[in-house]
SEFIPA-497461 format. One line per 8 residues: number of its first residue (from 1); their letters; for each residue x, y, z of C-alpha. Coordinates in nm, 2 decimals. Layout:
BEGIN
NUM> A> X/Y/Z  ...
This chain:
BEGIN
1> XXXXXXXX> 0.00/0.00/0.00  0.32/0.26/0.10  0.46/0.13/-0.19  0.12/0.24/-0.44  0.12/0.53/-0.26  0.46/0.66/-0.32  0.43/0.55/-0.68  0.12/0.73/-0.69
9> XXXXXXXX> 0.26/1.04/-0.57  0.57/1.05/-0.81  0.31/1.04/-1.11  0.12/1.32/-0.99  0.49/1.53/-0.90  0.64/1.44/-1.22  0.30/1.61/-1.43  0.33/1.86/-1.19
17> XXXXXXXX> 0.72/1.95/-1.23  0.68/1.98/-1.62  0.38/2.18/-1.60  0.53/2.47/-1.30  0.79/2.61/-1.57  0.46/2.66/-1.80  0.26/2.87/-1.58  0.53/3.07/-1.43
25> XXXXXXXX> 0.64/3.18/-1.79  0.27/3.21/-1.88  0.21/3.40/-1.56  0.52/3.63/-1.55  0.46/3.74/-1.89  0.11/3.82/-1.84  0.21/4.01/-1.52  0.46/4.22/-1.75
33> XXXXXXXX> 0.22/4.33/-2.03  -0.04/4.43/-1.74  0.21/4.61/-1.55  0.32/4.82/-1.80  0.02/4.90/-1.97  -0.08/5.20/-1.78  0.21/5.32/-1.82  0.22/5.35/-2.25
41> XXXXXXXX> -0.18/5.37/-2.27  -0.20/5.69/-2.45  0.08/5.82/-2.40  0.32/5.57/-2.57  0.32/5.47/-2.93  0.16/5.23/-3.11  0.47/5.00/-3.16  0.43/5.01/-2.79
49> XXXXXXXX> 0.10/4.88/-2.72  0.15/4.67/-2.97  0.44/4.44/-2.83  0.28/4.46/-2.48  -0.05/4.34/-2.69  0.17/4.03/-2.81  0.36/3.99/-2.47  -0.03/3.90/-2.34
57> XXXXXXXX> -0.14/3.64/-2.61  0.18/3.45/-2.56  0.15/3.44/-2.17  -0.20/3.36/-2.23  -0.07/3.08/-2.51  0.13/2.91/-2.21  -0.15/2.91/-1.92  -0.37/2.75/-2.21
65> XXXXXXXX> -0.12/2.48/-2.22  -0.11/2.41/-1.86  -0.37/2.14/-1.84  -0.26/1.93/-2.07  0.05/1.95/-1.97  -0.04/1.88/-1.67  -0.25/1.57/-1.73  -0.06/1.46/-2.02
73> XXXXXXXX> 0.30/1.47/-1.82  0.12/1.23/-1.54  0.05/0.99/-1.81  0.34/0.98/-1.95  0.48/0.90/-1.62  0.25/0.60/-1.62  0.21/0.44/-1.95  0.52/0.63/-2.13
81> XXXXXXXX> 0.45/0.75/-2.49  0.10/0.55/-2.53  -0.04/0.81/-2.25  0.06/1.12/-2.35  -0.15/1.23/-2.62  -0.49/1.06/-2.43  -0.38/1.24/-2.13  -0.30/1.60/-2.27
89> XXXXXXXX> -0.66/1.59/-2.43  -0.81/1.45/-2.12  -0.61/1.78/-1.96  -0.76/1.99/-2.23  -1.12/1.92/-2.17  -1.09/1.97/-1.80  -1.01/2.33/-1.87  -1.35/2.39/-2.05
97> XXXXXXXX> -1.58/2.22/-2.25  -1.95/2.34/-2.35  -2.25/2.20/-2.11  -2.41/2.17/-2.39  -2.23/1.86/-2.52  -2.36/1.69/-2.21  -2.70/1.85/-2.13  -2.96/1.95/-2.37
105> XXXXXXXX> -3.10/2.38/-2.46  -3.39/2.30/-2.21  -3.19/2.14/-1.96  -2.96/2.42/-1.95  -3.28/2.68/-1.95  -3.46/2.51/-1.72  -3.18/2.53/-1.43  -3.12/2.89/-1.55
113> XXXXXXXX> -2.78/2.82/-1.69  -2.66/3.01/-2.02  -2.64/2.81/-2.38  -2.24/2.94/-2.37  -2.21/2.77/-2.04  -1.88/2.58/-1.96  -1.76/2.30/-1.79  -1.43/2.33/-1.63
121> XXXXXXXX> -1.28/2.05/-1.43  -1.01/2.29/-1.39  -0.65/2.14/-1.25  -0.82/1.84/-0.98  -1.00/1.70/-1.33  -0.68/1.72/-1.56  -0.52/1.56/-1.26  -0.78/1.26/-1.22
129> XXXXXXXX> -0.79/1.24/-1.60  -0.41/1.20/-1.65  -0.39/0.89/-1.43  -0.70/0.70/-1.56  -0.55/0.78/-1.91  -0.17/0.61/-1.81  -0.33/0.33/-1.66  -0.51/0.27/-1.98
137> XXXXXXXX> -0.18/0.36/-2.16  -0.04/0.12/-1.97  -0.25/-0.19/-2.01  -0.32/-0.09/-2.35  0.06/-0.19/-2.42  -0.07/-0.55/-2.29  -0.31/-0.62/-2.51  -0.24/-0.94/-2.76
145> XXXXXXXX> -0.27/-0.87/-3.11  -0.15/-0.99/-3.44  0.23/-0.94/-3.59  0.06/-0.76/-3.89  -0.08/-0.48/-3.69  0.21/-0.41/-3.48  0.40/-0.11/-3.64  0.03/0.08/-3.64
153> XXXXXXXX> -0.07/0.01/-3.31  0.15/0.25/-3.11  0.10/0.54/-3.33  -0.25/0.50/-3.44  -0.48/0.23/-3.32  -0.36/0.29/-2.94  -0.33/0.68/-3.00  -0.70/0.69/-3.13
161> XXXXXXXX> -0.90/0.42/-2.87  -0.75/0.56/-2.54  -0.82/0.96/-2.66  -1.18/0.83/-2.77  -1.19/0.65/-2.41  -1.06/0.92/-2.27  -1.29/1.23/-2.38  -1.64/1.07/-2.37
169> XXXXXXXX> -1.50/1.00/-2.00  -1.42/1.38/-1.94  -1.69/1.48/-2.11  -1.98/1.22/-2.01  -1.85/1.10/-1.65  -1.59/1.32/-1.46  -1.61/1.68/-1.59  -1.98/1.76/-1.42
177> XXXXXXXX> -1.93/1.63/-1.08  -1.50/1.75/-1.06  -1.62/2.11/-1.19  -1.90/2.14/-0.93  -1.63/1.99/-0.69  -1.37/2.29/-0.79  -1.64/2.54/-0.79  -1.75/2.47/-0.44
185> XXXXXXXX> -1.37/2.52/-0.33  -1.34/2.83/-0.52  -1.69/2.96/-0.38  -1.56/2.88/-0.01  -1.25/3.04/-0.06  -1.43/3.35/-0.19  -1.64/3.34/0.10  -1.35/3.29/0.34
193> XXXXXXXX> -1.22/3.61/0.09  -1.53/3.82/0.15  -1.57/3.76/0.52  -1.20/3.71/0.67  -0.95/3.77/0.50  -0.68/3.67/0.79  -0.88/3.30/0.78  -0.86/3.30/0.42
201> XXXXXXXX> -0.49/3.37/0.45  -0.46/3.15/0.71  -0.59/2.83/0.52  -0.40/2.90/0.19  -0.10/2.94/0.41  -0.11/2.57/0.53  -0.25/2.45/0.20  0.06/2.55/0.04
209> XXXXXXXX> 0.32/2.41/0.26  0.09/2.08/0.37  0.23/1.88/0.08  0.46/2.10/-0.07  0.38/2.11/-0.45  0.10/1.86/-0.43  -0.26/1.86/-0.50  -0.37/2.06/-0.17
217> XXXXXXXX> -0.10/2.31/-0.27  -0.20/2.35/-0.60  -0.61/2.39/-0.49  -0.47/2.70/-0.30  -0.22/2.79/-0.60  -0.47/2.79/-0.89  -0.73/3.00/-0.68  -0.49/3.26/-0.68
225> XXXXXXXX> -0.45/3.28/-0.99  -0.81/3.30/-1.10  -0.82/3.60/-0.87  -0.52/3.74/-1.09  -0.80/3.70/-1.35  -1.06/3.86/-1.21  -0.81/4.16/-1.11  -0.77/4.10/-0.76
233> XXXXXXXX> -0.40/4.01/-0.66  -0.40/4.03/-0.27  -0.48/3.65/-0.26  -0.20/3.57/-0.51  0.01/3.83/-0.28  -0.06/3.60/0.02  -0.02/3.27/-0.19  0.31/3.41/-0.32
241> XXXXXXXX> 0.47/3.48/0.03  0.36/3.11/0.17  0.50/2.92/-0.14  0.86/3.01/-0.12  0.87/3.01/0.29  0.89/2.63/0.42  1.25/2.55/0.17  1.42/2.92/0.31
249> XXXXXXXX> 1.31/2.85/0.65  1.42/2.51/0.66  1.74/2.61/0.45  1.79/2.90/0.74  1.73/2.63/0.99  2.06/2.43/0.90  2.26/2.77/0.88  2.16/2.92/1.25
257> XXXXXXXX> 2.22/2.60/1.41  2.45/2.36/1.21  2.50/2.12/1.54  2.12/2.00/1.51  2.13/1.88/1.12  2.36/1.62/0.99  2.57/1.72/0.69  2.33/1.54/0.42
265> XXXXXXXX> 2.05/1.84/0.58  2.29/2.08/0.57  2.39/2.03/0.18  1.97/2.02/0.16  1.96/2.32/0.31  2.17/2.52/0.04  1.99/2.38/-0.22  1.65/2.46/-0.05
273> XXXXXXXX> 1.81/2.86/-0.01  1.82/2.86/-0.37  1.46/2.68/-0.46  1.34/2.93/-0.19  1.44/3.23/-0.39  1.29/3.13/-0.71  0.98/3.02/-0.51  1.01/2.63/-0.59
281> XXXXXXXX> 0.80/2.50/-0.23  0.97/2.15/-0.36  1.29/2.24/-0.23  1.11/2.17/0.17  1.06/1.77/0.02  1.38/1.66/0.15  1.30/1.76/0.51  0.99/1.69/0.50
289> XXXXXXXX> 1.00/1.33/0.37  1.32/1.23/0.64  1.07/1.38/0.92  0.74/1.48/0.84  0.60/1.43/1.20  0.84/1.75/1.30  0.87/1.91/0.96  0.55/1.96/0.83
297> XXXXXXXX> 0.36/2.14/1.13  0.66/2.43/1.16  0.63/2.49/0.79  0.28/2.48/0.80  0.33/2.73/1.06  0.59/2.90/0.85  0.34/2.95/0.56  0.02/3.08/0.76
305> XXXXXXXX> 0.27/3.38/0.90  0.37/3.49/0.56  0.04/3.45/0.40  -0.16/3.62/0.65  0.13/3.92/0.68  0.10/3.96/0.35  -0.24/3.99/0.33  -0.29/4.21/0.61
313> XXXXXXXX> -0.05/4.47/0.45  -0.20/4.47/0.12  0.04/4.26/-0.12  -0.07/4.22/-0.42  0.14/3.99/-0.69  0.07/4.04/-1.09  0.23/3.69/-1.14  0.10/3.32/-1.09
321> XXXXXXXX> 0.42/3.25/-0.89  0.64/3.34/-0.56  0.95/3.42/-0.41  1.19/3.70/-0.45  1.13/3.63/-0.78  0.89/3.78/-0.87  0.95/4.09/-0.65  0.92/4.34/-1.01
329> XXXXXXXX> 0.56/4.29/-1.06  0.50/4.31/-0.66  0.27/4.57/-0.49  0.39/4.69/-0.21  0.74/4.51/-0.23  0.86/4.61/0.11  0.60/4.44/0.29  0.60/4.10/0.07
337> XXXXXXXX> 0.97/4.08/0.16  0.91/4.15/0.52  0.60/3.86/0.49  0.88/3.62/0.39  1.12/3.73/0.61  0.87/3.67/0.92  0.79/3.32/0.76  1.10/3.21/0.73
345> XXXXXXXX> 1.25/3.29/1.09  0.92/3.16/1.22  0.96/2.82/1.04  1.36/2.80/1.12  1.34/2.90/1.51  1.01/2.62/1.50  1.19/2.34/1.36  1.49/2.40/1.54
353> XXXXXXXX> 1.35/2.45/1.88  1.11/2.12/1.81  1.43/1.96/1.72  1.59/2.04/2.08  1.32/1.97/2.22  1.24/1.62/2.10  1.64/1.52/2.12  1.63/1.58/2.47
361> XXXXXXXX> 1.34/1.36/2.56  1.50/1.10/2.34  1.82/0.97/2.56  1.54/1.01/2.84  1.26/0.77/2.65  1.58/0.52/2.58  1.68/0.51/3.00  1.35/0.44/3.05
369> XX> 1.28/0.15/2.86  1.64/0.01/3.01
């Protein structure tokens, strides 16, 4: 069961690695058109507007890809070539497809719902749809079948069964019910947005460091950046600050008190100083997988500080990302590096001072049982 468990999770961190580069290009470049926008409209010429126009469409080019990506990559990881193109068109129905392929005009009118009206699955979908379509990949690799159809079946038969498989699935099975799904976590999160905003930084906080880079992270991730969207950036401000907290507090950690960490931490550590700064959370894994029982609650803790900081002075970030970083397209820069300063010192004095105390009791526990 560990076993499937760990296997599981490498599928869904290998999807997830190739797809992060993506939206952070997407997102950065998006941020830079909108930033400077303002700043030519009407004044600047038309060569200007222009570039910043075409800056836009490619940033939106990449977030477009990031679903299939996404779903696609976790197949691959799976199945190998056979998955990928049944997975990225898995991912690229769960980022949209019309209702009306599923439900008929007076179905849609009845329940007031417009005849446009999308269904988006949205990154939990693309997710779901990238393993089912490696596991069918995979076992479509198994399958007996004749010597004469053997060069055709990895590039054609395979290729056209398992994306046929895979689409009537998204479309007739898992896109309705993982769309309502994501859009009762979006709704609660703009609830939490509308009515506390030191509660809704609070739970994104520990969302992003809970499983560093994994599917709770990314529920908290992709919110904020459908509030980027909708043009409101202090959520993305406070995601931003918490994603890049746990690997520089942890890196700090094995700097401030070397005696605590053995040397394999310590290299860790320097390499989590540097994820830190370009706002990979990944770069916390290390720790966090050696000893999660003492890790994860002080980054956890780590995270909710920076977060809710943030948000309580008024960060706002243009760009789907965190970390220094991204400080260029940062409102209110001062305080967003103050947010990750105050995360990071809390996570490194938690984790060390958990560490003392826990080695302490130890020698006691071991007298005890002799």
């Amino acid at each position: 069961m560990k076993k499937s468990l760990q296997q599981l999770r490498q599928h869904l961190l290998t999807g997830v690695s190739h797809v992060i580069p993506c939206i952070a290009c997407g997102g950065i470049l998006i941020a830079i058109a909108l930033a400077f926008a303002p700043m030519t409209e009407g004044k600047g010429p038309p060569e200007q507007s222009q570039i910043l126009s075409l800056i836009l469409q490619i940033g939106d080019a990449a977030f477009k890809l990031s679903f299939p990506i996404l779903a696609g990559y976790i197949a691959y990881a799976i199945a190998g070539k056979p998955g990928l193109v049944p997975g990225m068109i898995g991912g690229f129905l769960s980022a949209g497809f019309p209702a009306r392929l599923l439900f008929s005009a007076a179905h849609l009118e009845a329940n007031g719902l417009p005849q446009d009206q999308m269904i988006v699955a949205g990154f939990l979908g693309a997710m779901i749809i990238g393993l089912i379509a490696g596991v069918g990949g995979a076992r479509s690799k198994k399958v007996a079948h004749s010597e004469v159809l053997k060069p055709v079946m990895p590039i054609l038969i395979i290729p056209i069964i398992s994306s046929l498989f895979v689409g009537l699935l998204m479309i007739g099975v898992i896109g309705w019910p993982t769309g309502e799904v994501m859009a009762r976590l979006g709704g609660w999160l703009r609830n939490q947005q509308t009515g506390d905003a030191v509660g809704l930084a609070m739970v994104l906080g520990a969302m992003i460091a809970f499983d560093m880079g994994g599917p709770v992270n990314k529920a908290a991730f992709f919110f904020g950046v459908a509030m980027i969207k909708e043009g409101e950036y202090g959520v993305m401000g406070a995601c931003g600050a918490a994603i890049c907290t746990p690997p520089l507090g942890l890196g700090l950690a094995t700097v401030i008190q070397k005696s605590l960490w053995r040397q394999e931490d310590r290299d860790a550590g320097v390499a989590a100083l540097a994820m830190g700064m370009i706002g990979i959370t990944e770069g916390a894994i290390p720790f966090a997988a050696s000893d999660p029982v003492r890790v994860i609650p002080c980054i956890i803790l780590g995270s909710m500080t920076a977060s809710t900081t943030a948000m309580l002075s008024h960060v706002g970030n243009h760009a789907p990302h965190g970390g220094p970083i991204v400080l260029p397209v940062i409102d209110n820069p001062m305080a967003y590096i103050a947010a990750i300063a105050i995360g990071t010192v809390v996570t490194a004095v938690s984790i060390n001072a958990v560490k003392m105390l826990t080695q302490k009791r130890e020698p006691q526990v071991a007298e005890m049982v002799a």
